[in-house]
C-alpha positions as CSV (number, residue, x, y, z in Angstrom):
1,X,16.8,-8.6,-32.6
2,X,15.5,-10.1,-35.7
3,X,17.1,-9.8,-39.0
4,X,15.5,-8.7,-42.3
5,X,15.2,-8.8,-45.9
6,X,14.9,-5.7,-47.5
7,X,14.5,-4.4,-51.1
8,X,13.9,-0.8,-52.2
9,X,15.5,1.9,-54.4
10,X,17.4,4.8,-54.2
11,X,17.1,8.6,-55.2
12,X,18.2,8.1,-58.2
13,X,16.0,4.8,-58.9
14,X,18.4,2.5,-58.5
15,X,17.3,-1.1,-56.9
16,X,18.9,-2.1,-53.7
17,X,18.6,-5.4,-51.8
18,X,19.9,-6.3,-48.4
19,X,19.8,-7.6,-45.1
20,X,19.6,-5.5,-41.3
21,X,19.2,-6.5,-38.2
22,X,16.8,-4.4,-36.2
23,X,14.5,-4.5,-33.3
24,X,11.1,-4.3,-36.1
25,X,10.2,-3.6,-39.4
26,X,9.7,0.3,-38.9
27,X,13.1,0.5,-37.3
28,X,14.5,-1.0,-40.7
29,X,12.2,1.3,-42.7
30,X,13.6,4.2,-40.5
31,X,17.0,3.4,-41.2
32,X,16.9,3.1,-44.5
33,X,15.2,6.3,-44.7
34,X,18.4,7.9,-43.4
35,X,20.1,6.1,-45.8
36,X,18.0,7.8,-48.6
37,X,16.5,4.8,-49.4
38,X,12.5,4.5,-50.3
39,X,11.9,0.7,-48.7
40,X,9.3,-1.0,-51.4
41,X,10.0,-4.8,-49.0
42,X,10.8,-5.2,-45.6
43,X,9.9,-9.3,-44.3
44,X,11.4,-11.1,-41.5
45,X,13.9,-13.7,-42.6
46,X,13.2,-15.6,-39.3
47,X,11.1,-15.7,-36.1
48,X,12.5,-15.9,-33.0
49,X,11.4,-18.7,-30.5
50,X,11.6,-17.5,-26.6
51,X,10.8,-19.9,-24.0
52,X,9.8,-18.1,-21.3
53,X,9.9,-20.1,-17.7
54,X,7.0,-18.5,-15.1
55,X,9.0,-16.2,-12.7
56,X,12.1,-15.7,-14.9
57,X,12.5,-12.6,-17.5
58,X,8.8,-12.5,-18.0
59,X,8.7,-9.1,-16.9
60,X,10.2,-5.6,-16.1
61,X,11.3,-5.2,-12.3
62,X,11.3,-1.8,-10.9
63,X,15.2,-1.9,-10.3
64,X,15.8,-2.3,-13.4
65,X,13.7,0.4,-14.6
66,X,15.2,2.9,-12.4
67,X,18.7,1.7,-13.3
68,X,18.3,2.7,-16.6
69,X,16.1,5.6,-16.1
70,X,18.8,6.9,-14.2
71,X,21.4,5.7,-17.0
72,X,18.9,7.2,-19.7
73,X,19.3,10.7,-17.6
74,X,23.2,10.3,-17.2
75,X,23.6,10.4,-20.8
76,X,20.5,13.0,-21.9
77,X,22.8,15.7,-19.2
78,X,26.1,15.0,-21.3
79,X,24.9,16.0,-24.8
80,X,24.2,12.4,-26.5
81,X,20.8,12.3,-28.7
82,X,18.3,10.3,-27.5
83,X,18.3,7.8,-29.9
84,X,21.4,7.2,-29.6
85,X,21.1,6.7,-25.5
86,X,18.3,4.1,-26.3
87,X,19.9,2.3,-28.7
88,X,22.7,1.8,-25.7
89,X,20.7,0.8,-23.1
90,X,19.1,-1.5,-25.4
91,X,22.2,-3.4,-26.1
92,X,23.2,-3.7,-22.8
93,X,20.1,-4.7,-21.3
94,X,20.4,-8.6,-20.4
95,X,16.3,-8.8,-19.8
96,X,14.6,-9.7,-23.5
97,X,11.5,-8.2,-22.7
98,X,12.9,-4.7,-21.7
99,X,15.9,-5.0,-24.8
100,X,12.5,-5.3,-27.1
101,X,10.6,-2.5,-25.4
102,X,13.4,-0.2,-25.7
103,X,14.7,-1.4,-29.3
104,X,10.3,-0.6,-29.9
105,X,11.0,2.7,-28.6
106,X,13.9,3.4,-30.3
107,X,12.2,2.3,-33.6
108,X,9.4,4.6,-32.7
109,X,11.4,8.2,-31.7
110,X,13.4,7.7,-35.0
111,X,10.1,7.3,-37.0
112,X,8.9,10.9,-35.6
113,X,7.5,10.0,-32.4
114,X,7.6,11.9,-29.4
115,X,9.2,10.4,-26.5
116,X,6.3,10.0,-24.6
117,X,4.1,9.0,-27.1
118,X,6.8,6.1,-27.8
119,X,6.6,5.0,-23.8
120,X,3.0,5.2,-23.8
121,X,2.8,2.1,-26.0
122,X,4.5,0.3,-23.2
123,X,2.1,0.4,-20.1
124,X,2.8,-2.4,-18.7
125,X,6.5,-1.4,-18.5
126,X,6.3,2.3,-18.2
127,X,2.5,3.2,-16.4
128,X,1.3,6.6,-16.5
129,X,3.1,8.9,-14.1
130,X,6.0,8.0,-15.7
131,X,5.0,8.9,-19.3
132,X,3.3,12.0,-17.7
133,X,6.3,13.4,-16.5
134,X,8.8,12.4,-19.5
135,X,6.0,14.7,-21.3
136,X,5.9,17.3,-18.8
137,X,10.2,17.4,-19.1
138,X,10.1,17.3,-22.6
139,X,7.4,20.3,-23.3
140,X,9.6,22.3,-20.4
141,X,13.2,21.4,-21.8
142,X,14.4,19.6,-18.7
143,X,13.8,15.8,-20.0
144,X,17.4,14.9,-17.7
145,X,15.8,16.7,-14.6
146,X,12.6,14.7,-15.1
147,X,14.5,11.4,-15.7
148,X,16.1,11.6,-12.6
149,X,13.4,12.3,-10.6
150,X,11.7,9.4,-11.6
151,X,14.7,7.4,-10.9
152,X,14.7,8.7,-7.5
153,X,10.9,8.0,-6.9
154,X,11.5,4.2,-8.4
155,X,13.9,3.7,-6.1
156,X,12.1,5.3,-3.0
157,X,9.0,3.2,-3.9
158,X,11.1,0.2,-4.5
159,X,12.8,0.5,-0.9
160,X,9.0,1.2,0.3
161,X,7.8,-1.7,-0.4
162,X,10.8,-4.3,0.8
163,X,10.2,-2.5,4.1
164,X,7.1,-3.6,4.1
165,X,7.7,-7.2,2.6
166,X,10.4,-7.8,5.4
167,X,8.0,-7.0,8.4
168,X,5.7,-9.8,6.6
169,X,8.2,-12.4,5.6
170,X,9.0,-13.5,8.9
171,X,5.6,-14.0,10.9
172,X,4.5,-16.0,7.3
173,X,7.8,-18.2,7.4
174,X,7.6,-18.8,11.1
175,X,3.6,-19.9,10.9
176,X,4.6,-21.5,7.5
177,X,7.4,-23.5,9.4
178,X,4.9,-24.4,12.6
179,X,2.1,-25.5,10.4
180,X,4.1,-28.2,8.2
181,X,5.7,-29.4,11.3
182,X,2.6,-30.0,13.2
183,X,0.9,-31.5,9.8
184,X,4.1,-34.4,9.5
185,X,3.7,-34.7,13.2
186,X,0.2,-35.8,12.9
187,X,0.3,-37.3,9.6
188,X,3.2,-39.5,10.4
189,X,4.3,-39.5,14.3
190,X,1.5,-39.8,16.2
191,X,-0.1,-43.1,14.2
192,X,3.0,-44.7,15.7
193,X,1.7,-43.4,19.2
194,X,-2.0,-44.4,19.0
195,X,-0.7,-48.2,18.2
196,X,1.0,-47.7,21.6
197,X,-1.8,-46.7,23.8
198,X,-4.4,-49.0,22.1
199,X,-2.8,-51.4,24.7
200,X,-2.4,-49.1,27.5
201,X,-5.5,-50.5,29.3
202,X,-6.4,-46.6,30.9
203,X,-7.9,-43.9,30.2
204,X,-5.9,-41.0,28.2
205,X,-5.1,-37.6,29.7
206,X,-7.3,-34.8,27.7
207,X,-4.9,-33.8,25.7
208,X,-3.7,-36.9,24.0
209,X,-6.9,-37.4,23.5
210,X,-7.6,-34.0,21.5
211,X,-4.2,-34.9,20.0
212,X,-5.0,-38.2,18.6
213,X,-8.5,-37.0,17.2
214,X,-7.0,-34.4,15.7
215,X,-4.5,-37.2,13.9
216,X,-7.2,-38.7,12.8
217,X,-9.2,-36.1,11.2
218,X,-6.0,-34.8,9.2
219,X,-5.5,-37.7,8.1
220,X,-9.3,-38.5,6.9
221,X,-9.6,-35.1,5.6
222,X,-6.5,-33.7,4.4
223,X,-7.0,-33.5,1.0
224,X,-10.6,-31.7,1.5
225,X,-9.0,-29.0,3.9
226,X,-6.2,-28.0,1.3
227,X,-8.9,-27.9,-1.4
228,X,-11.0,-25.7,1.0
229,X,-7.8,-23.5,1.8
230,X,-7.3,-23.2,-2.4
231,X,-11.2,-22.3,-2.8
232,X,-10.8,-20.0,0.1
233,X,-8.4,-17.7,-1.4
234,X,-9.6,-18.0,-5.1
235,X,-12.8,-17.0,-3.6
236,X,-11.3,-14.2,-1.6
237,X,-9.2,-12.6,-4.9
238,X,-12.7,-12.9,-7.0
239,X,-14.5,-10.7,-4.4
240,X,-11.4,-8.3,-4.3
241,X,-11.7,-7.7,-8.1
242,X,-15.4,-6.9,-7.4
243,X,-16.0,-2.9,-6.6
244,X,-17.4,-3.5,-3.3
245,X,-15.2,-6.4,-2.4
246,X,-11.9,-4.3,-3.4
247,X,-13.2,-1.2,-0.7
248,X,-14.5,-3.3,2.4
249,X,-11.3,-5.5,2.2
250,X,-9.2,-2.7,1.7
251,X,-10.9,-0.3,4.4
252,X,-10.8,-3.5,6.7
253,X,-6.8,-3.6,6.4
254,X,-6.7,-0.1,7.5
255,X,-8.4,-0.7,10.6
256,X,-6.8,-3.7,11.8
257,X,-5.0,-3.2,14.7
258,X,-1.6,-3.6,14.5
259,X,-0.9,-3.7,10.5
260,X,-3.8,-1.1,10.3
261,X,-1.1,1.7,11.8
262,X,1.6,0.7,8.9
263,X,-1.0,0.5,5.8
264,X,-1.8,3.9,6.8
265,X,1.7,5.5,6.7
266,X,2.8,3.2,3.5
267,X,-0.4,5.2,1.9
268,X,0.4,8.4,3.1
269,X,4.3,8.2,2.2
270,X,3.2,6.7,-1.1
271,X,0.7,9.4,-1.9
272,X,2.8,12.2,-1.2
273,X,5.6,10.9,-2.6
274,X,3.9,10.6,-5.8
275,X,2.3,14.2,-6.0
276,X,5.3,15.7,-4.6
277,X,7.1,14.3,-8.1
278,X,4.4,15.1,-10.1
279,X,3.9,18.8,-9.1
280,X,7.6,19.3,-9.0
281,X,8.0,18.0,-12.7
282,X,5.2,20.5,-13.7
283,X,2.3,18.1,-14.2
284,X,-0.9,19.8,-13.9
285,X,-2.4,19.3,-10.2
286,X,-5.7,17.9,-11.6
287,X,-4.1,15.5,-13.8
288,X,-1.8,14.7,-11.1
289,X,-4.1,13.9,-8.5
290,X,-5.7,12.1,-10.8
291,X,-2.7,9.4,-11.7
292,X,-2.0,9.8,-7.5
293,X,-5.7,7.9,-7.2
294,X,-4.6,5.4,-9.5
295,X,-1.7,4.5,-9.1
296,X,-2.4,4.3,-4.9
297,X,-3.1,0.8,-4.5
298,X,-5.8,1.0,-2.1
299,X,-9.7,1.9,-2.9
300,X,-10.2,4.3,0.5
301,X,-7.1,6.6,-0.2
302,X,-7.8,6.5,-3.8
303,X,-11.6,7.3,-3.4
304,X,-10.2,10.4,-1.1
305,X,-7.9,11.6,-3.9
306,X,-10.4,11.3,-6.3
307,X,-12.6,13.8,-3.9
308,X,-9.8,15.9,-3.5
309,X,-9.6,16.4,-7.2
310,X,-13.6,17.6,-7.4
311,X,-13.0,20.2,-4.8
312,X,-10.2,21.7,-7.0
313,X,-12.3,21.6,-9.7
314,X,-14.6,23.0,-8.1
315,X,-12.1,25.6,-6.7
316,X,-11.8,24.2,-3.6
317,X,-8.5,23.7,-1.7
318,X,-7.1,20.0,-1.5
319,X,-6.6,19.9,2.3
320,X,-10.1,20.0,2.8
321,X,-11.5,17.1,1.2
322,X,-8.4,15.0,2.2
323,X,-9.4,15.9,6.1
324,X,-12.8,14.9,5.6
325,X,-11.7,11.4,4.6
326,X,-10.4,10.7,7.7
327,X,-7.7,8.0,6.1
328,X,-5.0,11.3,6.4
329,X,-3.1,12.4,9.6
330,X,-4.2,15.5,10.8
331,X,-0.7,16.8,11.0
332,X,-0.2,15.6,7.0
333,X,-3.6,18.1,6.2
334,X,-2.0,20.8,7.9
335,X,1.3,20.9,5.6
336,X,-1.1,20.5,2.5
337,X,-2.7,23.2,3.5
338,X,0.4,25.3,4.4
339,X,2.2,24.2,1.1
340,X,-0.7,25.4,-0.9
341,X,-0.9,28.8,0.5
342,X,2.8,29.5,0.5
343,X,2.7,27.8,-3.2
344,X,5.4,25.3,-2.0
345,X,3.3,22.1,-2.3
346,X,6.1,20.2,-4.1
347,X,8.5,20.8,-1.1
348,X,5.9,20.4,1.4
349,X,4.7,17.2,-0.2
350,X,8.1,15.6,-0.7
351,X,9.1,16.9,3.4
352,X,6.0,14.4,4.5
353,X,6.9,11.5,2.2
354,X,10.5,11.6,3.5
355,X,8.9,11.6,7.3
356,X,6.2,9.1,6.5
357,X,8.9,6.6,4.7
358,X,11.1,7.1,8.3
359,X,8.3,6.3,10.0
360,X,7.6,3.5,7.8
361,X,11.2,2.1,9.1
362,X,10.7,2.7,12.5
363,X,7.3,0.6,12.4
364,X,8.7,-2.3,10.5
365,X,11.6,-2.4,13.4
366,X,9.3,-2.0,15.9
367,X,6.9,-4.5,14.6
368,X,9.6,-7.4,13.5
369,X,11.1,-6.3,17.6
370,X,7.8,-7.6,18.8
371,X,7.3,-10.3,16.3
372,X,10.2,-12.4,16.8
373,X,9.7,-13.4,20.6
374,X,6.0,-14.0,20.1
375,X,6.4,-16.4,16.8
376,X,9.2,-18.2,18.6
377,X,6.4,-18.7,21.5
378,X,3.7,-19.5,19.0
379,X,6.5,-22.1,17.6
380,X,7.5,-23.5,20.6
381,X,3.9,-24.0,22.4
382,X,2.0,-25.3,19.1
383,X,5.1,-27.7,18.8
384,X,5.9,-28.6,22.3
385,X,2.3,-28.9,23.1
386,X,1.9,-31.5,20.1
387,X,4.8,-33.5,22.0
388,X,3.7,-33.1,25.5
389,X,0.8,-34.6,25.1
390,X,1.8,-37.7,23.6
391,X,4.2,-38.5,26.2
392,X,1.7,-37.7,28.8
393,X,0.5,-41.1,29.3
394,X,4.1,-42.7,29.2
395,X,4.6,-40.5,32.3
396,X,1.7,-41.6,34.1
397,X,2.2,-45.2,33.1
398,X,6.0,-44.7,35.1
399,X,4.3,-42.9,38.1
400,X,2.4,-46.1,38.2
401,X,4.8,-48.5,38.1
């Protein structure tokens, strides 16, 4: 928090100077306010200096959000104003971005703000579903309830998506580990080799041969292929920002054959999930299908959503439109469809998420189960294989002597 210098005068005119430490100038103006003070000066007495390091602090991590969220809700249930609660979780919080955003916040409730209003000037720390349903709790009374919903949903989302990161991490460390190996092989061990058989006098099995070529053209042309790689995938991420590049890419990772399977059911549990919260919390179904679509990280589902939405406008049903698609299970239409005519679409919704996120599990086991024996065999044959063929002429050499 910065400290400032303040001057003003009170109800009875008299002139008042000072100093308060505060998270901006309208939390100081606020404060003195309740002090029954009219502020005619407020300046900073000092700026602070962060130095932010890429990768530390410079953001909000979705742990930390539902920590506090759920903190936020602990204290809303036992009777302590709201202010008050942020002004707590603002001293405790050991991240300087998110002690600033909630000191903002703070600042902005006390002025006359409504909560929501006061998130929504964070986006980039508190997106729209959760300002949505912080508006739907407080215009219903039940701002605790809502709170820890959210921290619920955080939490399933952030467990959601390390399921997902661990069945990735260990193909990309093993093919990370096999591909520097084979590089310092080539860059460094076989030179040594190629001296050797200049003066072998015979001619080279096959696959020294293809070895030793191989040496030589990472060697030459290194450098090129790494810029190539770089230009590959800044090439790639520019055609995924494009419209058309974002839908083939993503409709291509929904088809592909064995990751294809677990994109689906992360997008199913994730849609769901979402709704489920949303229409439970008492956000309007058009307006939640709405931040569903946005907030679904891929173009197919969130085209699908966005079709579901016309229908209802329309007066259509949402199962429909969602079958048509053909990116939903069959069996995930049918409970749609069943929770909107028994009005029980919350439950329903929230019943598939929690089988979809299981399922999610037992695909990540299944896949890291099949994983592990055929990177060690990609290892061991891209390695060994390297090897083999550079003794293969030293073998033939002692068969001939």
């Amino acid at each position: 928090m910065a400290v400032y210098a303040f001057s003003g005068r009170t109800r009875t005119g008299q002139a008042v100077k000072g100093e308060m430490e505060a998270p901006n100038r309208e939390a100081v103006v606020a404060q003195l306010r309740r002090q029954q003070v009219l502020a005619t000066s407020v300046k900073s007495k000092a700026k602070d200096i962060e130095i932010k390091i890429p990768g530390f602090g410079g953001k909000v991590g979705e742990r930390e959000l539902a920590i506090v969220t759920r903190q936020l809700a602990t204290m809303i249930d036992a009777g302590l104003p709201l202010v008050q609660c942020l002004n707590i979780l603002a001293q405790q919080q050991e991240n300087k971005i998110f002690k600033k955003t909630l000191g903002d916040i703070q600042a902005s409730v006390e002025a006359g703000s409504t909560f929501s209003a006061a998130l929504g000037n964070h986006p980039k720390v508190f997106n729209t579903l959760y300002t949505n349903m912080v508006e739907a709790g407080e215009a219903g009374g039940i701002l605790d309830t809502i709170l820890n919903r959210l921290s619920v949903y955080i939490e399933k989302s952030v467990t959601l998506k390390k399921r997902v990161k661990s069945a990735m991490f260990y193909p990309m460390t093993i093919v990370s580990v096999a591909l520097v190996v084979v590089i310092f092989l080539l860059l460094y061990v076989i030179p040594t080799f190629q001296g050797l058989f200049a003066n072998f006098g015979a001619t080279l099995p096959l696959p020294t041969v293809i070895v030793l070529e191989l040496s030589n053209f990472v060697r030459e042309y290194l450098l090129y292929m790494i810029g190539g790689l770089v230009g590959l995938i800044m090439g790639i991420r520019a055609y995924y920002r494009t419209a058309g590049g974002r839908r083939r890419i993503d409709g291509l990772m929904l088809r592909l054959p064995i990751v294809g399977p677990l994109i689906r059911k992360v997008a199913v549990a994730k849609f769901t999930r979402t709704l489920g919260t949303l229409v439970a919390s008492g956000v309007a179904i058009l307006e939640g299908l709405d931040i569903t679509a946005r907030t679904a990280g891929n173009t197919v589902v969130e085209e699908a959503v966005q079709k579901a939405r016309s229908a209802i406008a329309q007066g259509k049903t949402i199962a429909e439109p969602l079958q048509e698609s053909k990116v939903f299970p069959p069996m995930v239409v049918q409970m749609i469809a069943i929770g909107e005519q028994t009005g029980a679409l919350d439950r329903m919704l929230n019943k598939v998420a929690d089988f979809y996120e299981e399922e999610v599990d037992i695909a990540v086991g299944t896949l890291t189960s099949l994983l592990e024996p055929m990177m060690v065999i990609f290892l061991g044959v891209v390695v060994g294989g390297v090897v083999i063929a550079m003794y293969l002429p030293i073998f033939k050499l002692i068969s001939v002597v």
